[in-house]
C-alpha positions, -999 to +999 in steps of 0.1 A: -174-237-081-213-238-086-235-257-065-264-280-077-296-292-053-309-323-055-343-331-046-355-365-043-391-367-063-401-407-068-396-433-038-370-457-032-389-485-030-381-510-056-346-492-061-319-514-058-301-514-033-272-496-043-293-469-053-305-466-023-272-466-006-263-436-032-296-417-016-286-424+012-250-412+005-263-378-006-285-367+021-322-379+004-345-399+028-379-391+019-395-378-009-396-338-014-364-341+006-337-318-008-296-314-005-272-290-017-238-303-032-206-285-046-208-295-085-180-324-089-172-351-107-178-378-080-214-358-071-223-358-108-217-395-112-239-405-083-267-381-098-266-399-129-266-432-116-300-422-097-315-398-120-348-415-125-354-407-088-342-372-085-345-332-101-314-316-100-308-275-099-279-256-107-275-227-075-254-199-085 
């Protein structure tokens, strides 16, 4: 299964607060801060709920 890396790139601030928790949730405190994640359904459904904030990379 491929891997994907999320880096958080815009703040938090003025996110609600369930986007937050989903930052939270995935590793990301501040900005430029980056975690690595198997690709799955659950993952990809909390990136897209916070894409705005994020860039996501596919790792091989």
């Amino acid at each position: 299964m491929t891997k994907i890396k999320i880096t958080l790139r815009r703040s938090k601030i003025g996110a609600s607060k369930r986007q937050k928790r989903t930052l939270t949730a995935l590793g990301l405190g501040k900005i430029n801060s980056s975690s690595i994640h198997m690709k799955a359904p659950p993952i990809c459904g909390m990136v897209r709920k916070i894409e705005h904030l994020v860039s996501v990379e596919d790792i091989k």
